[in-house]
C-alpha positions as CSV (number, residue, x, y, z in Angstrom):
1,X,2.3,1.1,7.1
2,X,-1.6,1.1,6.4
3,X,-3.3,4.3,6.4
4,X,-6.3,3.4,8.8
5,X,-3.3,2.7,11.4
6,X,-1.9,5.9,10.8
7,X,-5.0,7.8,11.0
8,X,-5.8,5.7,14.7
9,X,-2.5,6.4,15.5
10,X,-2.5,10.6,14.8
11,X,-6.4,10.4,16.4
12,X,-7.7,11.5,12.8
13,X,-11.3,11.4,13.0
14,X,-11.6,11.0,9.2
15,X,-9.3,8.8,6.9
16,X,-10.0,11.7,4.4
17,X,-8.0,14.4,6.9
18,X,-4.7,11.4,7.0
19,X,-5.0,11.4,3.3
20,X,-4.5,15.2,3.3
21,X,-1.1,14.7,5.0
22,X,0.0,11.7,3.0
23,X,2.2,12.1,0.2
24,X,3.9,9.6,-1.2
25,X,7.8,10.4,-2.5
26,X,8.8,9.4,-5.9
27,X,11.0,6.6,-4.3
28,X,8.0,5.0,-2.8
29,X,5.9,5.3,-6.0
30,X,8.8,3.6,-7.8
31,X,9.4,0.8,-5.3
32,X,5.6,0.3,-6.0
33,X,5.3,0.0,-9.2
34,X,8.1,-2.0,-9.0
35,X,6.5,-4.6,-6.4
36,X,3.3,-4.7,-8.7
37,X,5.3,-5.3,-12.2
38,X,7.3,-8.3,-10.2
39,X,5.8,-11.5,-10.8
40,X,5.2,-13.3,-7.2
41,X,5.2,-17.0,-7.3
42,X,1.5,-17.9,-6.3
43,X,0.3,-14.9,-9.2
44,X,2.2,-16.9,-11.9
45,X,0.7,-20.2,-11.5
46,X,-3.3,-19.3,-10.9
47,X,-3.0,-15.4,-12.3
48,X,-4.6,-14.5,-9.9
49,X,-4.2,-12.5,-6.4
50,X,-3.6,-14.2,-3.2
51,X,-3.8,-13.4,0.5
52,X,0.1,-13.3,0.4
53,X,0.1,-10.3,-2.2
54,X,1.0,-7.1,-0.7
55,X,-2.1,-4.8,0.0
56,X,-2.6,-1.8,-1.5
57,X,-2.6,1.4,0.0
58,X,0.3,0.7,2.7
59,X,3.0,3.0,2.9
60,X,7.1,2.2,3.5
């Protein structure tokens, strides 16, 4: 889930009071880095990123 949806969602007034309460497990660090080191499709033909690569900063 994106951060600015949690903060709306808790009524933080400040993205930097969510972040305060966010911590990530080392699961969900793990499945990251494991999303980012798996090569999509559309970022092996062009190297590039593309609309369909997953956005940083969401959480699981």
């Amino acid at each position: 889930m994106a951060l600015k949806a949690v903060q709306e969602l808790l009524g933080h007034a400040t993205i930097d009071m969510t972040m305060r309460y966010a911590h990530l497990s080392p699961d969900v660090k793990r499945d990251a880095v494991h999303v980012l080191d798996t090569p999509s499709p559309a970022r092996v033909h062009t190297g590039h990123m593309t609309p369909e690569t997953p956005a940083a900063g969401t959480l699981c």
